[in-house]
N, C-alpha and C positions, 0 to 999 in steps of 0.2 A: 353514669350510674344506671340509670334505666334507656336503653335505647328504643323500645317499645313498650306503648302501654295499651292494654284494655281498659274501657269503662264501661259500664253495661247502665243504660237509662232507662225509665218506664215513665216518668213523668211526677215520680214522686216525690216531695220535699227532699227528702234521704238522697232519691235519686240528683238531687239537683246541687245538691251539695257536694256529691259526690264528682258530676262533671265540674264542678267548677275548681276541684281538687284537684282532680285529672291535669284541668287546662295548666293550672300556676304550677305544678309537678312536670307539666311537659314543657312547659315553658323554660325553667329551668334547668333541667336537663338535657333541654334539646334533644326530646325526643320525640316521635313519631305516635301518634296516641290514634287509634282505632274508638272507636261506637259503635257499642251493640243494643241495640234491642229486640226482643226476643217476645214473639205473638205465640201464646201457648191454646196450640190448635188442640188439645185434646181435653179440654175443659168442656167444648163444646158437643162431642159425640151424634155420631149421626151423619149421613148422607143429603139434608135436607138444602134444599136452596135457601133456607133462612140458616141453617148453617154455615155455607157458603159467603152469603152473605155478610154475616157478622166478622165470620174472619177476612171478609177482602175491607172493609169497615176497619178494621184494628190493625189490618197491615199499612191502611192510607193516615192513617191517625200515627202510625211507629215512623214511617217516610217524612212526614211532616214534625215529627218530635226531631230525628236524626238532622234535619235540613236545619233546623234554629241550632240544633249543637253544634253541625259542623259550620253553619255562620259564625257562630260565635266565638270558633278554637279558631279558625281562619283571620278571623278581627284581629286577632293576640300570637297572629305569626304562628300558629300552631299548624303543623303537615296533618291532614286526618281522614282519614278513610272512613267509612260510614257502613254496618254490617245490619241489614234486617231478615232475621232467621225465624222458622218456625219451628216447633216443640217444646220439651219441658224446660223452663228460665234455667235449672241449674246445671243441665246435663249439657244445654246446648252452649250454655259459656266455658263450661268444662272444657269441650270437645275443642270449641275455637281459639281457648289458649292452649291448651297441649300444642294442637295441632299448627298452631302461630308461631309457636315458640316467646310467647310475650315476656317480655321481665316482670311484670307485673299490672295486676287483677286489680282495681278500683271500682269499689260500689257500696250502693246506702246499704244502712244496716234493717232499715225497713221498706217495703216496694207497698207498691197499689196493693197485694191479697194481702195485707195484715191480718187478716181470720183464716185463711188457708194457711200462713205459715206456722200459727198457734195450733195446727193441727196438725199438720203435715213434718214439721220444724223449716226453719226459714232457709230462704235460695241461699242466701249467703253463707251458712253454715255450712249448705254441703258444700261450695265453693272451696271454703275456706279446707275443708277436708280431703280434698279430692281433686284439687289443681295440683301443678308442680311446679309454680311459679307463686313468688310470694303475694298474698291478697290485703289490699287495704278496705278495709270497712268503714265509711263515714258515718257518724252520724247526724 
């Protein structure tokens, strides 16, 4: 059914339910499931070394989130690649399943910026409008 899937992690509740959707979904169809998470470097603006810093901070914090997901899809016989990318959460998943060719997009329906989405409208929303692969939403 699915021979490739995405799940895109941030460490949030949503998000966690989300990978563990993924796993028992790839599990079953013996599919191939990828992890993404995605450090959106332009929240923070600026050139500064403490700019710098914060983002090499959120990249080792994304490394360390991807390493227990992909522990844990490996425990459960799951094949899994591990993607840590930076820019906007919705454009950069966009791009990497177009670009993947995934069967399908797996992720919570709410991340870590819950007040950035109520303004913004949320990651997954655009996901959902703007992949060309079908997207599951957990909640």
């Amino acid at each position: 059914m699915f021979s490739r899937i995405l799940v895109a992690v941030d460490g949030s509740e949503s998000a966690k339910k989300a990978f563990e959707k993924s796993v028992y979904l790839a599990q079953r169809c013996n599919s191939k499931l990828d992890i993404i998470h995605v450090v959106d470097d332009s929240t923070y603006g600026g050139d500064s070394a403490t700019t710098f810093d914060l983002i090499e901070e959120l990249e080792e914090r994304g490394k360390k989130l991807l390493e227990q997901c992909k522990s844990q899809a490996t425990r459960n016989n799951v094949p899994v690649e591990t993607l840590l990318e930076l820019g906007d959460h919705a454009q950069v998943i966009i791009d990497a399943a177009n670009k993947n060719d995934y069967d399908l997009i797996i992720m919570g329906s709410r991340g870590l910026s819950a007040f950035k989405e109520l303004l913004l409208g949320g990651v997954s929303f655009k996901v959902m409008h703007h992949a060309r692969c079908p997207v599951m939403v957990v909640r």
